[in-house]
N, CA, C, O and CB atoms as a CASP TS submission, in Angstrom:
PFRMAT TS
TARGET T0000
AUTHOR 0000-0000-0000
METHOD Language model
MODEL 1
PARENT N/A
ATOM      1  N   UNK     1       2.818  -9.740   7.295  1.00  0.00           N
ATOM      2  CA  UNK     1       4.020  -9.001   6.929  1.00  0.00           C
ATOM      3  C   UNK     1       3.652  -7.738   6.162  1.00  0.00           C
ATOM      4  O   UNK     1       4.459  -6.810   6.211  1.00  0.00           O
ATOM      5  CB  UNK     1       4.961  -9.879   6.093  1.00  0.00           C
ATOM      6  N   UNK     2       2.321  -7.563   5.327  1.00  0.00           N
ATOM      7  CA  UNK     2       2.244  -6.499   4.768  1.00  0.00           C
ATOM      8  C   UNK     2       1.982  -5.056   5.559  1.00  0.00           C
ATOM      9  O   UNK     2       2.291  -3.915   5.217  1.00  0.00           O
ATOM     10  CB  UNK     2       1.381  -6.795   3.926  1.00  0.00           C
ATOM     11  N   UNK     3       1.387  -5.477   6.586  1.00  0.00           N
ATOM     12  CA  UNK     3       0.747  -4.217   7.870  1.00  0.00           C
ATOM     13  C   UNK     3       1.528  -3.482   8.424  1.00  0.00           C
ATOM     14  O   UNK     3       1.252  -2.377   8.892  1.00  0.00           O
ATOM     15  CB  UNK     3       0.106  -4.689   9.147  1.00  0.00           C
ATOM     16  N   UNK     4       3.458  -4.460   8.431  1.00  0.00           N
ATOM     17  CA  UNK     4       4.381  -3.380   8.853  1.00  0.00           C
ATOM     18  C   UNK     4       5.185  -2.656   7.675  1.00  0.00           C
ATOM     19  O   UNK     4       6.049  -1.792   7.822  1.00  0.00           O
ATOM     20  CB  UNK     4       5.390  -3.988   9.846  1.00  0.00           C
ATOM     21  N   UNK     5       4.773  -3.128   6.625  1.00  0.00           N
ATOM     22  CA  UNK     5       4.994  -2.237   5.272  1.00  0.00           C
ATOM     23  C   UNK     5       4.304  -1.314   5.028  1.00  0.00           C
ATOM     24  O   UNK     5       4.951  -0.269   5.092  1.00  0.00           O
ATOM     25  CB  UNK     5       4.891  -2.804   4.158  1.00  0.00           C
ATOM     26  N   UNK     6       3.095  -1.147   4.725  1.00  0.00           N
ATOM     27  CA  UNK     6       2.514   0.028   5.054  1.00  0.00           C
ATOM     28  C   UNK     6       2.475   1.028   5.612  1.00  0.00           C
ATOM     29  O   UNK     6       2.308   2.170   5.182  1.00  0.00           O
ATOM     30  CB  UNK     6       2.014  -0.027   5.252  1.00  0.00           C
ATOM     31  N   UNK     7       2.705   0.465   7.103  1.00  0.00           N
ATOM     32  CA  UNK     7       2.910   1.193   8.152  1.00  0.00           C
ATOM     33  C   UNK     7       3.996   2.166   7.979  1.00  0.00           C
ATOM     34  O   UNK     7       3.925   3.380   8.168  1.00  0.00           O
ATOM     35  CB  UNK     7       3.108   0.396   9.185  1.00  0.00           C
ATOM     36  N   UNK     8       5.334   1.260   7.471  1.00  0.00           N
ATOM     37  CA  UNK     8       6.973   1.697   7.338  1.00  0.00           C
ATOM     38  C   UNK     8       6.662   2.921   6.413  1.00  0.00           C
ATOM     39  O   UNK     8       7.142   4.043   6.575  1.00  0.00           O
ATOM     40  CB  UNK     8       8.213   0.376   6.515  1.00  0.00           C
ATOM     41  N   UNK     9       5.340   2.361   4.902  1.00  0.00           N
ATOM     42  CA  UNK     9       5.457   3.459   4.104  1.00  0.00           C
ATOM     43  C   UNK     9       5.223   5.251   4.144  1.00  0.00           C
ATOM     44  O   UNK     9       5.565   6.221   3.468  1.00  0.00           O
ATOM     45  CB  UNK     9       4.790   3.007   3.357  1.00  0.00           C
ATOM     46  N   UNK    10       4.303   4.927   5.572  1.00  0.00           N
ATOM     47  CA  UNK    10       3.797   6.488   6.189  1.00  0.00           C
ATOM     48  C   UNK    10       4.415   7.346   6.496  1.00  0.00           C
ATOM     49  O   UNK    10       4.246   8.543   6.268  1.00  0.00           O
ATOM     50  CB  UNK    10       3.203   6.597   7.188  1.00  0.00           C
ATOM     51  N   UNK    11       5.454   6.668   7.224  1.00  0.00           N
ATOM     52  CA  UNK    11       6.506   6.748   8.455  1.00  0.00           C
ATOM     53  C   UNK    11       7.641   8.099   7.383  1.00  0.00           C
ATOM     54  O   UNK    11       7.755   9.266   7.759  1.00  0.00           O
ATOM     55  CB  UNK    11       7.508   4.590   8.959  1.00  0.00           C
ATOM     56  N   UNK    12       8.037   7.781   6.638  1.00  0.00           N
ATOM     57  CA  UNK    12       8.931   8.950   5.772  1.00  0.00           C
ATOM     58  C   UNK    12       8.924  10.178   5.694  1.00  0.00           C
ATOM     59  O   UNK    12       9.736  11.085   5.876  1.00  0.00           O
ATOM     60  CB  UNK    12       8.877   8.906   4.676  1.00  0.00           C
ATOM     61  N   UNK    13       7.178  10.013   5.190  1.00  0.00           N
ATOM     62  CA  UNK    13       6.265  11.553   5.161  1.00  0.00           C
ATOM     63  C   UNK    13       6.420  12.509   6.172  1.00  0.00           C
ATOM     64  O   UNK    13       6.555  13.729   6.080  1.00  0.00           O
ATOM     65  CB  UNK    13       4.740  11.375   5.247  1.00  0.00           C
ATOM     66  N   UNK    14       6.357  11.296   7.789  1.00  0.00           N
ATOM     67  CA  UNK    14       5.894  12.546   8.608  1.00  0.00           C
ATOM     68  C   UNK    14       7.501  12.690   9.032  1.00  0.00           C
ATOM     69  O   UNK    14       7.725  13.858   9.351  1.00  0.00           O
ATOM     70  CB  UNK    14       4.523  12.296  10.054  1.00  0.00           C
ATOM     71  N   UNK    15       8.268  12.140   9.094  1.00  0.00           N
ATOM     72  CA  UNK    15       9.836  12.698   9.552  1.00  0.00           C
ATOM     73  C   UNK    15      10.140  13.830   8.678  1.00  0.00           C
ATOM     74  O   UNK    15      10.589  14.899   9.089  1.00  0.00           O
ATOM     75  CB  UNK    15      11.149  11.523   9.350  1.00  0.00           C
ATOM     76  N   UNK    16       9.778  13.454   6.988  1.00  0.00           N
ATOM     77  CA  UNK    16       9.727  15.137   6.101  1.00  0.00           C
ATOM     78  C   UNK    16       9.174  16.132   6.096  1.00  0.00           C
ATOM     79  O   UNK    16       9.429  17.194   5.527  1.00  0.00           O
ATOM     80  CB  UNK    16       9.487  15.270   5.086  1.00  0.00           C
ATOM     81  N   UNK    17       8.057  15.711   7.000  1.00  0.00           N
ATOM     82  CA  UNK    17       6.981  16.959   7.465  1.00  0.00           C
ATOM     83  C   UNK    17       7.566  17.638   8.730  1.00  0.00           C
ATOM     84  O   UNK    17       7.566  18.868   8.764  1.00  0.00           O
ATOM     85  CB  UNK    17       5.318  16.349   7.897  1.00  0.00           C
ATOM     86  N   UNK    18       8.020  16.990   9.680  1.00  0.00           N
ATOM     87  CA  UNK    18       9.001  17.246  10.705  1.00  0.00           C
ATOM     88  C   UNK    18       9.857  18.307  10.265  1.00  0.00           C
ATOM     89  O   UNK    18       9.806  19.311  10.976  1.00  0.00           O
ATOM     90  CB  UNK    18       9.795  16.056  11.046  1.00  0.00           C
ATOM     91  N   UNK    19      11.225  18.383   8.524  1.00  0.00           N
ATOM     92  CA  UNK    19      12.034  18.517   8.569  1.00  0.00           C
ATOM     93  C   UNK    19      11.849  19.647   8.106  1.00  0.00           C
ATOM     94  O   UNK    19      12.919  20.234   7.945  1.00  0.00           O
ATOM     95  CB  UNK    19      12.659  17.768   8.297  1.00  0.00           C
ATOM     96  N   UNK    20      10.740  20.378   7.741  1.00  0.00           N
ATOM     97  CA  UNK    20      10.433  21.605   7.233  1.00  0.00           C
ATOM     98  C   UNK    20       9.867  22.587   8.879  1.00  0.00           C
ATOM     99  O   UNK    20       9.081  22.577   9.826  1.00  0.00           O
ATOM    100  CB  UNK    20       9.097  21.308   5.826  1.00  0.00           C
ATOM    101  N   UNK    21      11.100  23.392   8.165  1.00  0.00           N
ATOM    102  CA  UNK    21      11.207  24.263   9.970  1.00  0.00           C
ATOM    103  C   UNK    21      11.682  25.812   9.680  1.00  0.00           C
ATOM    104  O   UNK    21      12.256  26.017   8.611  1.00  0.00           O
ATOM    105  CB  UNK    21      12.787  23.402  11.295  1.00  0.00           C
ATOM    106  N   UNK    22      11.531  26.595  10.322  1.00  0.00           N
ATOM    107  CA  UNK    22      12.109  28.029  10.251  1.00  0.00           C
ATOM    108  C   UNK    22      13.059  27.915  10.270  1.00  0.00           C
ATOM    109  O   UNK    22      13.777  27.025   9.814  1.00  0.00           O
ATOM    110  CB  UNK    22      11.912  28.951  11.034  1.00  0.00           C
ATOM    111  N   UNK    23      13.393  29.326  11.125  1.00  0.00           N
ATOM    112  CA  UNK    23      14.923  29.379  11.384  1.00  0.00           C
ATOM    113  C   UNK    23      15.325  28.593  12.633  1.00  0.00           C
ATOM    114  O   UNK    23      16.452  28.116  12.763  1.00  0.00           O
ATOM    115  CB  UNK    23      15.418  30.888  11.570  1.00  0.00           C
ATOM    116  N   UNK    24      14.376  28.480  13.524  1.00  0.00           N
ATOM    117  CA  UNK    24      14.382  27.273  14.581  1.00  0.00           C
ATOM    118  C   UNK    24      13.770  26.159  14.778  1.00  0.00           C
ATOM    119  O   UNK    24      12.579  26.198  14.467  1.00  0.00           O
ATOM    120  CB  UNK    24      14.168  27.568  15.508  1.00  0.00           C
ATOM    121  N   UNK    25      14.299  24.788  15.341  1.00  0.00           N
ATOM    122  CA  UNK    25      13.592  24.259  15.415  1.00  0.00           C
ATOM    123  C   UNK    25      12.533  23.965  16.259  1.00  0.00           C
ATOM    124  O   UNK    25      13.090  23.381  17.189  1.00  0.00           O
ATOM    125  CB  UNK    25      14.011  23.817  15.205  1.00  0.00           C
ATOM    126  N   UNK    26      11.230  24.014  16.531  1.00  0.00           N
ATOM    127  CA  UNK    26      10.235  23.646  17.300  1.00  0.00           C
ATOM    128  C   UNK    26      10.039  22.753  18.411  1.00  0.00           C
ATOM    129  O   UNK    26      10.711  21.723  18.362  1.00  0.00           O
ATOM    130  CB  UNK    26       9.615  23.364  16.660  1.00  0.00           C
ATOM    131  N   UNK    27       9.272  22.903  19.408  1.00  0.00           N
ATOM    132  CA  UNK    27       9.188  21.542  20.151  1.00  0.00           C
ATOM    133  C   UNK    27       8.229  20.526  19.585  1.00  0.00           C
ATOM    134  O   UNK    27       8.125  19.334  19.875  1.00  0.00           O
ATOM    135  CB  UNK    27       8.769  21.760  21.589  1.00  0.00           C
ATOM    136  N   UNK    28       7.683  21.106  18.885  1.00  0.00           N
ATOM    137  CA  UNK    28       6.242  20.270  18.071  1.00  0.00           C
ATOM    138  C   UNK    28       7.624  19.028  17.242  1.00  0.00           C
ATOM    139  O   UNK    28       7.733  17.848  17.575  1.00  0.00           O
ATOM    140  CB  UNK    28       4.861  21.819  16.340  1.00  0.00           C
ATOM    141  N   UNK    29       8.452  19.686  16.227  1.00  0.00           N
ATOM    142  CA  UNK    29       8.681  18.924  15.316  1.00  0.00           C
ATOM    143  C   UNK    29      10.110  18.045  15.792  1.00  0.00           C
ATOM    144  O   UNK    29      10.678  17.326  14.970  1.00  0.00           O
ATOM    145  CB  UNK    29       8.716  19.788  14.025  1.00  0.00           C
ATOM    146  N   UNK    30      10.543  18.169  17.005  1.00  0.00           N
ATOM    147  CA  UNK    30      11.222  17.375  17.759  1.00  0.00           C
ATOM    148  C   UNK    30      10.289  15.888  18.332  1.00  0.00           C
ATOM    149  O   UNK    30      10.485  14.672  18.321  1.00  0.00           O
ATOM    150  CB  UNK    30      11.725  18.363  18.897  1.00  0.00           C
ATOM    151  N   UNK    31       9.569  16.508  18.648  1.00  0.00           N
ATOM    152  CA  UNK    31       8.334  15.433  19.618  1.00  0.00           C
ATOM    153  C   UNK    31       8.017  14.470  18.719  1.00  0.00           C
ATOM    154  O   UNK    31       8.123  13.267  18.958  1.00  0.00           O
ATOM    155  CB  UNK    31       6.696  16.169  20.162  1.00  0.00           C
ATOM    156  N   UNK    32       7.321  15.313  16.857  1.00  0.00           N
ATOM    157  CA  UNK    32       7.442  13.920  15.750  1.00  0.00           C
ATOM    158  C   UNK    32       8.090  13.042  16.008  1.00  0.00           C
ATOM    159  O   UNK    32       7.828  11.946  16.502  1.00  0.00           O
ATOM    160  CB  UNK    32       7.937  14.040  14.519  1.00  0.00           C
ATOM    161  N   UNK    33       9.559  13.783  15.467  1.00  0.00           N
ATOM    162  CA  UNK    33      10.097  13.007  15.044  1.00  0.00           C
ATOM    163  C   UNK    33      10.420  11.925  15.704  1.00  0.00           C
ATOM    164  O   UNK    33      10.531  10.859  15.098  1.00  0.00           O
ATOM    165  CB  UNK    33      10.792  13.437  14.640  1.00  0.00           C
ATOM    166  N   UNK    34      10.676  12.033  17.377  1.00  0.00           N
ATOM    167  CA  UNK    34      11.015  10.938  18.260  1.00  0.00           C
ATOM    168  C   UNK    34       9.880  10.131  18.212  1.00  0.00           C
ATOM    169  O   UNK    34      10.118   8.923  18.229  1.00  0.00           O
ATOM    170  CB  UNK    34      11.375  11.328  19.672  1.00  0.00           C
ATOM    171  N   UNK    35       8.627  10.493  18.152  1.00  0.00           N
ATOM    172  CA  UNK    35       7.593   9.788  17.989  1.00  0.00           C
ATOM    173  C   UNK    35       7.577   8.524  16.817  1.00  0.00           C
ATOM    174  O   UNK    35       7.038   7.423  16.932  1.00  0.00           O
ATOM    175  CB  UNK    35       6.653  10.775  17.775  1.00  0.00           C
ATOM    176  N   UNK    36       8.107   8.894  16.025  1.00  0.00           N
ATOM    177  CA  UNK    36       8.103   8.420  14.600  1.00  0.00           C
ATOM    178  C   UNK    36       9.326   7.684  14.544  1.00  0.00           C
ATOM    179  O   UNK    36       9.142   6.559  14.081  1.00  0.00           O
ATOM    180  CB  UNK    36       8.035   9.565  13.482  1.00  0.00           C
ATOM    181  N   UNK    37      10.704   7.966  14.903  1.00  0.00           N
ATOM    182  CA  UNK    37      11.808   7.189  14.582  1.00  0.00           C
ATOM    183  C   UNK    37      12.050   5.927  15.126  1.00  0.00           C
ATOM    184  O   UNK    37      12.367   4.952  14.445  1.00  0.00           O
ATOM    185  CB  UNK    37      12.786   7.825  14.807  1.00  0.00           C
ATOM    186  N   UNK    38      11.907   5.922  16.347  1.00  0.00           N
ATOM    187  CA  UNK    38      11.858   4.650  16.885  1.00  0.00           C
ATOM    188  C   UNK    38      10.761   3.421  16.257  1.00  0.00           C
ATOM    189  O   UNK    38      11.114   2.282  16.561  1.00  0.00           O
ATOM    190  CB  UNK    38      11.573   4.954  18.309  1.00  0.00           C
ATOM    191  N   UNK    39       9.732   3.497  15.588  1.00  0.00           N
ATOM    192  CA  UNK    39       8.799   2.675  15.096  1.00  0.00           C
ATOM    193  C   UNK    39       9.655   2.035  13.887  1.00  0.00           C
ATOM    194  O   UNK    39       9.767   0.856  13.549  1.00  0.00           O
ATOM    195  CB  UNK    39       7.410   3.458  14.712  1.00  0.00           C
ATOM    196  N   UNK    40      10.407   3.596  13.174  1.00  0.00           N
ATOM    197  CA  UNK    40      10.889   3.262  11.808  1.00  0.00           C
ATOM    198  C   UNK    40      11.897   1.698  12.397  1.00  0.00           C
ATOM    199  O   UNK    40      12.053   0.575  11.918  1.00  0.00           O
ATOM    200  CB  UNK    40      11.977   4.886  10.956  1.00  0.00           C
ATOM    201  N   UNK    41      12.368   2.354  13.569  1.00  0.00           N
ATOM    202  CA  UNK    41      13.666   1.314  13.382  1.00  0.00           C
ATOM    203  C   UNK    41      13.342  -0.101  14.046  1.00  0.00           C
ATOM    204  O   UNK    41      14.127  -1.040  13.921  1.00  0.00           O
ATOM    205  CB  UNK    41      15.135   1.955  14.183  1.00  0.00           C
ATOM    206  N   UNK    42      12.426  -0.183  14.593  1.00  0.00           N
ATOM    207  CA  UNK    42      11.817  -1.347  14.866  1.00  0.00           C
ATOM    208  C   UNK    42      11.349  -1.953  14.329  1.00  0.00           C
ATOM    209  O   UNK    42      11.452  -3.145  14.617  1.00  0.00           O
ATOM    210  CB  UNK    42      11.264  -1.415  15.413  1.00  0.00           C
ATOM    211  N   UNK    43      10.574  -1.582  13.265  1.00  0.00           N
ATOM    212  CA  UNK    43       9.567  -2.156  11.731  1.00  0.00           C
ATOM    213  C   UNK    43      11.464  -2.615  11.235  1.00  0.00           C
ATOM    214  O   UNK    43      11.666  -3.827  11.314  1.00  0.00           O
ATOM    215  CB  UNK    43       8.214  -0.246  10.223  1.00  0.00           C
ATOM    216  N   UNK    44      12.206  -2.110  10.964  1.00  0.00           N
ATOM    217  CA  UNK    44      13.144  -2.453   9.822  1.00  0.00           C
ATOM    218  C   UNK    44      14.019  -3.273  10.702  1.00  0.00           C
ATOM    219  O   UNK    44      14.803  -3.854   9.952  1.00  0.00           O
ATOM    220  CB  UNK    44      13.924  -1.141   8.971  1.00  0.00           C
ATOM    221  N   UNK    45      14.325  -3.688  12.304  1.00  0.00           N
ATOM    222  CA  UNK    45      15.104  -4.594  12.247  1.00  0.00           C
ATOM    223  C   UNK    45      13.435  -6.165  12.397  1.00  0.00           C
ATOM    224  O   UNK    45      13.829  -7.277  12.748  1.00  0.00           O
ATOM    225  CB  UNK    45      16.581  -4.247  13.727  1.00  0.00           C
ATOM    226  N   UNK    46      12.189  -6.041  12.171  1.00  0.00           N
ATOM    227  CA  UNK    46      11.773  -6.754  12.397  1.00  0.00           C
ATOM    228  C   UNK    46      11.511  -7.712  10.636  1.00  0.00           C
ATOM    229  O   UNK    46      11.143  -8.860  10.387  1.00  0.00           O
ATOM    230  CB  UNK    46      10.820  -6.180  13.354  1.00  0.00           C
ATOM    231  N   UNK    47      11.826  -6.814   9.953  1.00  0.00           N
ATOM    232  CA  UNK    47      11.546  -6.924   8.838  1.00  0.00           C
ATOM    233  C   UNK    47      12.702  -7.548   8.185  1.00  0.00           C
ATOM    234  O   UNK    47      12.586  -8.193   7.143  1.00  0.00           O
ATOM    235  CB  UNK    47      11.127  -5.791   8.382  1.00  0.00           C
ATOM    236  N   UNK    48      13.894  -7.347   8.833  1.00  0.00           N
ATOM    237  CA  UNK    48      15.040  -7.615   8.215  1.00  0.00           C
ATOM    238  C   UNK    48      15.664  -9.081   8.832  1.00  0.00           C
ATOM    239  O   UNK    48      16.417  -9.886   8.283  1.00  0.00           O
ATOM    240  CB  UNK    48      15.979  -6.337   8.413  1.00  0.00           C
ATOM    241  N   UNK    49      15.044  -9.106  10.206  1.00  0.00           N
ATOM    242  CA  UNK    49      14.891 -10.570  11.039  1.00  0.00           C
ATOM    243  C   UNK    49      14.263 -11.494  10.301  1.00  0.00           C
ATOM    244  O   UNK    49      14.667 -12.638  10.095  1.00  0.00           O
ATOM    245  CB  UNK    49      14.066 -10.531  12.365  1.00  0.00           C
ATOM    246  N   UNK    50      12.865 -10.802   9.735  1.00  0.00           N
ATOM    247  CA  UNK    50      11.568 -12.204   9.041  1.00  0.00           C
ATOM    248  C   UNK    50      12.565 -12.314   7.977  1.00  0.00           C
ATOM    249  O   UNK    50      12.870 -13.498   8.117  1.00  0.00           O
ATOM    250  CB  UNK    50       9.468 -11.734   8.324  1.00  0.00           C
ATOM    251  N   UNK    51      13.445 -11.785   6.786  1.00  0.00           N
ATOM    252  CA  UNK    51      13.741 -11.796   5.955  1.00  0.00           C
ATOM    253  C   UNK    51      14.935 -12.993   5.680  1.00  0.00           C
ATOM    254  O   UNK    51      14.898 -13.982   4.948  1.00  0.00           O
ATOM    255  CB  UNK    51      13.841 -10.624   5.831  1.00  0.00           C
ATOM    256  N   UNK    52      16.199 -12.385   6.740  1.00  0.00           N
ATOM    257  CA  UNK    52      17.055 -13.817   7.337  1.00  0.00           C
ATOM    258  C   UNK    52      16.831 -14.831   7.640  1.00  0.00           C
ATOM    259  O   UNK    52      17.684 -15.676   7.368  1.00  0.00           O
ATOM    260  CB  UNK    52      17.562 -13.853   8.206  1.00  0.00           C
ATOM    261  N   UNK    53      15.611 -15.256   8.332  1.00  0.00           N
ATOM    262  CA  UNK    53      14.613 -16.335   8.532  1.00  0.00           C
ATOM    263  C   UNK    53      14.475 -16.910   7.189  1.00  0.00           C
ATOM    264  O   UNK    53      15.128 -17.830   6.697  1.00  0.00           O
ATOM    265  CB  UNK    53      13.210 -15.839   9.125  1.00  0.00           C
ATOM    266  N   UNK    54      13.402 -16.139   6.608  1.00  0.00           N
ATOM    267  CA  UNK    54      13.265 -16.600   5.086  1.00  0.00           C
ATOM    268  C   UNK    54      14.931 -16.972   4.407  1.00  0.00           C
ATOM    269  O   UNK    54      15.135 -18.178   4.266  1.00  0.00           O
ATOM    270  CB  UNK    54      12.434 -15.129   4.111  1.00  0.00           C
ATOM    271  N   UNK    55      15.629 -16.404   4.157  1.00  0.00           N
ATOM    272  CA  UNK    55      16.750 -17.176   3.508  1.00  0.00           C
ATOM    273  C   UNK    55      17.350 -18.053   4.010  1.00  0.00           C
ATOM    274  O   UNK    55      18.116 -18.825   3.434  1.00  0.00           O
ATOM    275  CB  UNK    55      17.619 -16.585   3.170  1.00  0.00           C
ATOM    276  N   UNK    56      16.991 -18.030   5.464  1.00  0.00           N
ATOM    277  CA  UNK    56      17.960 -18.947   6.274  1.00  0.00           C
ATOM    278  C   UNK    56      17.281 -20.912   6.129  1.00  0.00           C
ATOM    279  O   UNK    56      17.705 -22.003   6.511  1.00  0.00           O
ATOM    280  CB  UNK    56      17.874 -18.167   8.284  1.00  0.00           C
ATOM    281  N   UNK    57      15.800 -20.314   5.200  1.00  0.00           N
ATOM    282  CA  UNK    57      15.199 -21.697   5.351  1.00  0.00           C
ATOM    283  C   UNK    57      14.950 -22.203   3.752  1.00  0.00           C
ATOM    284  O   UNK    57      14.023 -23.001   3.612  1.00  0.00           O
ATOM    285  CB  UNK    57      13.659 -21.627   6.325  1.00  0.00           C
ATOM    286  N   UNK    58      15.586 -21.870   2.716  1.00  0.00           N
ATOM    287  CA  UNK    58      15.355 -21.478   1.556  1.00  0.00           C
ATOM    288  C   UNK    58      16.464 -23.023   1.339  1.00  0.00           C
ATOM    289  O   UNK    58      17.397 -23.463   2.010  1.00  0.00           O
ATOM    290  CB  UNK    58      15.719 -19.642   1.060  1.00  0.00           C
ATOM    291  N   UNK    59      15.933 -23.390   0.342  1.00  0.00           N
ATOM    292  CA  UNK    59      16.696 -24.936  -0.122  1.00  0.00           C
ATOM    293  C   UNK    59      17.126 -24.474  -1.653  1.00  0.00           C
ATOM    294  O   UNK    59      16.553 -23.717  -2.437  1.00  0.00           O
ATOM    295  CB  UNK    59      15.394 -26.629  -0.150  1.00  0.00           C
ATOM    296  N   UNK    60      18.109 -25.074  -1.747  1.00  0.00           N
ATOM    297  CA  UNK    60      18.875 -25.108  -3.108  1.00  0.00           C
ATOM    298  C   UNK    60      18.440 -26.236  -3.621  1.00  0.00           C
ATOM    299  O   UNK    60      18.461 -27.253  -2.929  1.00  0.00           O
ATOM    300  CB  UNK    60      20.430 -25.092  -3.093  1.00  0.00           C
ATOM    301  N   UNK    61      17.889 -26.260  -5.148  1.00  0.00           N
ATOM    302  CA  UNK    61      17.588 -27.453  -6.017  1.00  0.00           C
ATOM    303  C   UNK    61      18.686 -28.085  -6.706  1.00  0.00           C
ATOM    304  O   UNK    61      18.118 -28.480  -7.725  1.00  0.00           O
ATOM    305  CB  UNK    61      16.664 -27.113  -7.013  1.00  0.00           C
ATOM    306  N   UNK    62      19.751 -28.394  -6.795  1.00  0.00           N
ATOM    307  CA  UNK    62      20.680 -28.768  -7.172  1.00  0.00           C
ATOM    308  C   UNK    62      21.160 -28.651  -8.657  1.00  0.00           C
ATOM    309  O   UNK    62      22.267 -28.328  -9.089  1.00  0.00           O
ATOM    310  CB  UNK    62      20.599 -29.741  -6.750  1.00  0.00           C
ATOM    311  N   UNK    63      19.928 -29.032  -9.364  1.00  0.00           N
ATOM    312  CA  UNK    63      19.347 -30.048 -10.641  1.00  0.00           C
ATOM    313  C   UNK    63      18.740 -28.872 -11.611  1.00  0.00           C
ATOM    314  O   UNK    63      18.301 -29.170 -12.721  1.00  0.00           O
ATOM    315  CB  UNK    63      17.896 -31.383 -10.085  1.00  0.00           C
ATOM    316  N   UNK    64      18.740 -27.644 -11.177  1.00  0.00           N
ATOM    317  CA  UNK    64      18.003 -26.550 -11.813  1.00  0.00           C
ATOM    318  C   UNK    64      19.611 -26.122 -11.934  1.00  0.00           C
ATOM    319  O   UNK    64      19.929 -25.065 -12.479  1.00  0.00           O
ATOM    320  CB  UNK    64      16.632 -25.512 -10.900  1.00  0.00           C
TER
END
């Protein structure tokens, strides 16, 4: 689980590196970003799946 955190953490930089542009935008910093967004959103519904999992298996102690 940590490898797609990391990963997720890179991922910000280069969409902000993307977002710095002239007065037009580029084909370079279009190409990033598509490059880059789709990973973001795949890392975060995979992350948010393991996570539901985890609560979904989580026991209540009663007695605490």
């Amino acid at each position: 689980m940590r490898k797609p955190a990391k990963a997720q953490l890179q991922r910000p930089s280069t969409l902000h590196q993307a977002m710095v542009h002239e007065n037009e935008r580029s084909g370079a910093t279009w190409t990033l970003e598509w490059l880059t967004l789709p990973k973001v959103v795949l890392t975060t519904g995979a992350s948010l799946r393991l996570g539901l999992q985890l609560i979904q298996q989580m026991q209540v102690a009663p007695t605490r």
